[in-house]
TIKEDREN-250337 format. One line per 10 residues: number of its first residue (from 1); their letters; for each residue x, y, z of N, C-alpha, C, O. Coordinates in Angstrom, 1 decimal, decimal comma. Last residue first. Layout:
N
NUM	a	X:Y:Z:X:Y:Z:X:Y:Z:X:Y:Z | ...
This chain:
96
96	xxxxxxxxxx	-76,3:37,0:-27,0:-75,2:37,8:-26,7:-74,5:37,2:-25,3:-73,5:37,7:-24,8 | -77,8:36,0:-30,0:-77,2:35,8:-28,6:-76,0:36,4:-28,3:-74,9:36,3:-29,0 | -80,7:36,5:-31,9:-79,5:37,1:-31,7:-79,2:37,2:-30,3:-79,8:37,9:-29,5 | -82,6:34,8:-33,9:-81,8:34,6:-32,8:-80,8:35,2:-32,7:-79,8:34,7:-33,3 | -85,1:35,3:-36,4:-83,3:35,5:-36,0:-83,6:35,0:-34,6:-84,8:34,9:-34,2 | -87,1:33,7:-39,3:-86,8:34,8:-38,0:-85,2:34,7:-37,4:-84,3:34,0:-37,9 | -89,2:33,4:-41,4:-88,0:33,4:-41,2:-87,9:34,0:-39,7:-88,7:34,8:-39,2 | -91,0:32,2:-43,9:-91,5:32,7:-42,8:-89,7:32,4:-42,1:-89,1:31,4:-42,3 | -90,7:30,7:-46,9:-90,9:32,7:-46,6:-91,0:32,9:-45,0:-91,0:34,1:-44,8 | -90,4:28,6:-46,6:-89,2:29,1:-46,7:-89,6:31,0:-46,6:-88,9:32,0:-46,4
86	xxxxxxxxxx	-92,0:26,1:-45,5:-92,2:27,1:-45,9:-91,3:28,5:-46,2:-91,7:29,6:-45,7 | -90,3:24,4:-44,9:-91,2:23,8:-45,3:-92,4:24,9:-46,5:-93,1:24,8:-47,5 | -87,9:25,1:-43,4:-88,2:23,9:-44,5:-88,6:24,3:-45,7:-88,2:24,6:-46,8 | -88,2:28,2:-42,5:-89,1:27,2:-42,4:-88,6:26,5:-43,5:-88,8:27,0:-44,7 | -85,1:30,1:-40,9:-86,3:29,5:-41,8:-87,0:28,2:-41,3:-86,8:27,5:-40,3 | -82,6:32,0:-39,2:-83,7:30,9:-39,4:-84,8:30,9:-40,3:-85,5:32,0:-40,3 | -79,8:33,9:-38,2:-80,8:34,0:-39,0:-81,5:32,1:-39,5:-80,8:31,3:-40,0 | -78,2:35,1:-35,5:-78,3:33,8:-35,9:-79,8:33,6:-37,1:-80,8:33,1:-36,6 | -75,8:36,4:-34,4:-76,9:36,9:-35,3:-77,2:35,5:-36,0:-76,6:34,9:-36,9 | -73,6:35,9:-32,1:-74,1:36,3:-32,6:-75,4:35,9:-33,0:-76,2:35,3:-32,2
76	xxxxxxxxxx	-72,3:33,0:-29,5:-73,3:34,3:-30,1:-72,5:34,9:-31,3:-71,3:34,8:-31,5 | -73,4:29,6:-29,4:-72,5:30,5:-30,0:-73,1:31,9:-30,4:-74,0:32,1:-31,2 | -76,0:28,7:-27,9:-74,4:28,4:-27,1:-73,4:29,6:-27,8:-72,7:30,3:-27,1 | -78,8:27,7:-26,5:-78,0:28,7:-27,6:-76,6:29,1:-26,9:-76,2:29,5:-25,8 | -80,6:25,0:-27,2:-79,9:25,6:-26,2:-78,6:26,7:-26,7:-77,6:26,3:-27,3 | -83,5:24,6:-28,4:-82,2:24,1:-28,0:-81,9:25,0:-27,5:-82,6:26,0:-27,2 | -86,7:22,5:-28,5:-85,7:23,2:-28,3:-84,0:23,3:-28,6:-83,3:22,3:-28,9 | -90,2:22,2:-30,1:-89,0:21,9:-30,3:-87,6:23,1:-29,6:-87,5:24,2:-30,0 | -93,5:20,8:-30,0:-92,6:22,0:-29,7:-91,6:21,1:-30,1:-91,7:20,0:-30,4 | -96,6:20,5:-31,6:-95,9:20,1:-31,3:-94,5:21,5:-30,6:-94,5:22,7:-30,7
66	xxxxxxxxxx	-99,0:21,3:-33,2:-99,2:21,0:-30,8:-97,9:20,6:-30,7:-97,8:20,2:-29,5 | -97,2:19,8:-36,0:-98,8:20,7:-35,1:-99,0:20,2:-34,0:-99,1:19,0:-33,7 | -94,6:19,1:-35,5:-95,6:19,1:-35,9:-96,6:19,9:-35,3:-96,6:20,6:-34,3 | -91,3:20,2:-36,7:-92,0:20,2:-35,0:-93,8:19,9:-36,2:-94,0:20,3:-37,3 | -89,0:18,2:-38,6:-90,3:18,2:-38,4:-90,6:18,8:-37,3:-90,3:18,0:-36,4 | -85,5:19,3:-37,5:-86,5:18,9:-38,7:-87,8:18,9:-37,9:-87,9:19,5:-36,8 | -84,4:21,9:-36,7:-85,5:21,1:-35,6:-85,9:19,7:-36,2:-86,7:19,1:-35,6 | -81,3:22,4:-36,6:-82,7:22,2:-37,2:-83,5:21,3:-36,6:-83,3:20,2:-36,1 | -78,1:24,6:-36,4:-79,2:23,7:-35,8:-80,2:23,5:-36,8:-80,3:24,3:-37,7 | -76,3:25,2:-38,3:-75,6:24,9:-36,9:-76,7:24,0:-36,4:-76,5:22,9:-36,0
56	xxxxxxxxxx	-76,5:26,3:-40,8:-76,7:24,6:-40,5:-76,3:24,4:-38,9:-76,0:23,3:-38,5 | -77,1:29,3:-41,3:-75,8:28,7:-41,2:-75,4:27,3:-41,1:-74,3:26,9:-41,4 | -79,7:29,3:-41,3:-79,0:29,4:-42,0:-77,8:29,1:-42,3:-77,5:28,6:-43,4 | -81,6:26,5:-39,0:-80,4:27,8:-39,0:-79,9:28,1:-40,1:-79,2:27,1:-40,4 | -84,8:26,1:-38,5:-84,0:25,6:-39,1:-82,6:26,8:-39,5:-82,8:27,8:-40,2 | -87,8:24,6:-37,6:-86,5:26,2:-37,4:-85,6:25,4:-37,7:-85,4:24,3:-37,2 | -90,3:23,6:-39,3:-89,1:23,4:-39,0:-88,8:24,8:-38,5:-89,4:25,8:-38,9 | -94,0:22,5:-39,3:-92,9:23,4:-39,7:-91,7:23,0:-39,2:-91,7:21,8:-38,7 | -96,7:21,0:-39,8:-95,9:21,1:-39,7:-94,8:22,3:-40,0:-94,9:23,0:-41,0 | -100,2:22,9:-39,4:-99,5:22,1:-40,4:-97,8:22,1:-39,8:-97,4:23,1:-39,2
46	xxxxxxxxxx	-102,1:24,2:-37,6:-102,2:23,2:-38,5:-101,3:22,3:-39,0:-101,5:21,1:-39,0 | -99,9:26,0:-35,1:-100,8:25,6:-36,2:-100,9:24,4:-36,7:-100,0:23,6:-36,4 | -98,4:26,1:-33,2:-100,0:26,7:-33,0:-100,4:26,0:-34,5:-101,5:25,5:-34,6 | -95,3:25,6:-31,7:-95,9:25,2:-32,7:-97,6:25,3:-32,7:-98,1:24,4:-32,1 | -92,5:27,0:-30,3:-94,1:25,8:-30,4:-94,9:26,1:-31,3:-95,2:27,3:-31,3 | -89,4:26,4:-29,5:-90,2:26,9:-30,6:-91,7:26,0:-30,3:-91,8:24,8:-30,2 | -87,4:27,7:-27,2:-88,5:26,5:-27,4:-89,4:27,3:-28,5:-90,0:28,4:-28,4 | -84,4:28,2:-26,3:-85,5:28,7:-27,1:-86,4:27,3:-27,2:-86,0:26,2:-27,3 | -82,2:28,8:-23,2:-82,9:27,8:-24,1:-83,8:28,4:-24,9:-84,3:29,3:-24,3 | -79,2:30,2:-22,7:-80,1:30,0:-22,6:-81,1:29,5:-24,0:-80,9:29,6:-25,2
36	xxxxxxxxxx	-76,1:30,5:-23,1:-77,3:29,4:-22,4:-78,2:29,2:-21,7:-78,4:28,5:-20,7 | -76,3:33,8:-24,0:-75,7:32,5:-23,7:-76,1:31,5:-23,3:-77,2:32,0:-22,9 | -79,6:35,3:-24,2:-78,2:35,2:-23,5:-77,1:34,1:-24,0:-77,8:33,4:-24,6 | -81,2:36,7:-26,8:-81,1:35,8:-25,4:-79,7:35,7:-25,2:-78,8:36,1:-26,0 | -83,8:38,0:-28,5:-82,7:38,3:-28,3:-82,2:37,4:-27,1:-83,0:37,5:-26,2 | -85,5:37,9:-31,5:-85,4:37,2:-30,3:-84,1:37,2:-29,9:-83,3:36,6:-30,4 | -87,6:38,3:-34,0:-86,3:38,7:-33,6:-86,5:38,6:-31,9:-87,4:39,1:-31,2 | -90,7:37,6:-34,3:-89,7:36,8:-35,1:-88,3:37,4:-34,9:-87,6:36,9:-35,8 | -92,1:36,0:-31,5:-91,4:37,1:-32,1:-90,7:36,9:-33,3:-90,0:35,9:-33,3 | -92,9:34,0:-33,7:-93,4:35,5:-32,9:-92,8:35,2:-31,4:-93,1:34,4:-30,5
26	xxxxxxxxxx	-93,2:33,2:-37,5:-92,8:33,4:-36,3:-92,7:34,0:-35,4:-92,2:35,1:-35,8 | -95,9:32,3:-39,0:-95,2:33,2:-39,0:-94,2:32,7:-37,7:-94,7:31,8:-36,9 | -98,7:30,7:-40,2:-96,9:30,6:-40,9:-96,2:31,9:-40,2:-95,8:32,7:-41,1 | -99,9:31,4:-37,4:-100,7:31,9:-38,7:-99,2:32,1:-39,6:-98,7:33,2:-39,8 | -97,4:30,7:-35,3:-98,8:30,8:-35,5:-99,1:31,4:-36,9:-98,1:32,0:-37,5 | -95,0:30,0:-33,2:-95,2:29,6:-34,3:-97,1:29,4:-34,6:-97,9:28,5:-34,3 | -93,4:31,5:-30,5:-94,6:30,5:-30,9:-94,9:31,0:-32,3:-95,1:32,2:-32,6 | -90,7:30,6:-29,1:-90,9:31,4:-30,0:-92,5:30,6:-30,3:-92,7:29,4:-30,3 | -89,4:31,7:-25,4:-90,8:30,8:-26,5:-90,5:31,9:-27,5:-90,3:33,1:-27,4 | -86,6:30,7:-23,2:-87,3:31,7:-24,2:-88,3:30,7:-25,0:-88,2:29,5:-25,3
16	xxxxxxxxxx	-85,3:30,5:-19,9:-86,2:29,9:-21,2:-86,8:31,1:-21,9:-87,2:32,1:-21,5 | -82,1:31,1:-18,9:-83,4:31,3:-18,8:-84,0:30,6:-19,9:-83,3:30,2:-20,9 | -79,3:30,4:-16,4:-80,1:30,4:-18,0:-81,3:30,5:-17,4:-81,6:30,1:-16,3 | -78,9:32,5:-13,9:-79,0:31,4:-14,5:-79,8:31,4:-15,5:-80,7:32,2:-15,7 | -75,4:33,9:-13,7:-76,4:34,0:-14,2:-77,3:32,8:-14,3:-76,7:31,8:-14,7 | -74,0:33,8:-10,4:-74,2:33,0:-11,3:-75,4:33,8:-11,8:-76,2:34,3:-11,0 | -72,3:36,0:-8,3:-73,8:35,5:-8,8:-73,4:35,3:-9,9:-72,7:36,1:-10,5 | -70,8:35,7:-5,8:-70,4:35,5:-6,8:-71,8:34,5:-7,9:-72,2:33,3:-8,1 | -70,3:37,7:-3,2:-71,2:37,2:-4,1:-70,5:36,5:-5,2:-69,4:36,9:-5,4 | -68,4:36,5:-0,1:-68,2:37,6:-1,5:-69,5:37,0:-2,3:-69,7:35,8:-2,1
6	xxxxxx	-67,2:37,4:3,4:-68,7:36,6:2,3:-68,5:37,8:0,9:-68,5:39,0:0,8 | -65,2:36,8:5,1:-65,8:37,9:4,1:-66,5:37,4:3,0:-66,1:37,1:1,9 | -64,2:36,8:8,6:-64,9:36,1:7,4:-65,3:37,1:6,5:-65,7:38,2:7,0 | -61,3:37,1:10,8:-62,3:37,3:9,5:-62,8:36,9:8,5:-62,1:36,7:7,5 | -60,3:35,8:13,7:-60,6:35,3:11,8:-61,8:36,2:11,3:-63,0:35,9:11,4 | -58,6:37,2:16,3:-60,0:36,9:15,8:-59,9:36,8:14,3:-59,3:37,7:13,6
């Protein structure tokens, strides 16, 4: 008689993360996610903005107002961001 032996082998699957972009701020503005998984920045206000990576790895240039913008977070650590446009409003991405 053949024995069969069913093994799991659970795949994480990426998840989606929102940062929403309201009154110049970022929110959450510390955001913690997995490996490939995606961030969608959206955008609530009035006026254009950017996320934009300290380090240059990514930038959204322009998301406009109603507008969104993603990517896909590939290299972990501590990933610190700004606004272009407005350089006081900042937030992180930290991928583990």
């Amino acid at each position: 008689m053949l024995a069969i032996v069913a093994t799991s082998c659970a795949r994480r699957v990426p998840r989606s993360h929102e940062v929403v972009i309201r009154n110049l701020a970022f929110e959450p503005a510390v955001l913690t996610v997995a490996q490939g998984d995606t961030v969608v920045w959206r955008n609530t206000d009035f006026v254009p903005h950017t996320a934009t990576a300290r380090e240059g790895t990514w930038d959204s240039k322009t998301i406009a107002a109603s507008g969104e913008w993603r990517v896909v977070a590939r290299a972990p650590g501590r990933h610190a961001y700004y606004c272009v446009f407005h350089p006081n409003m900042t937030g992180e991405i930290d991928v583990r």
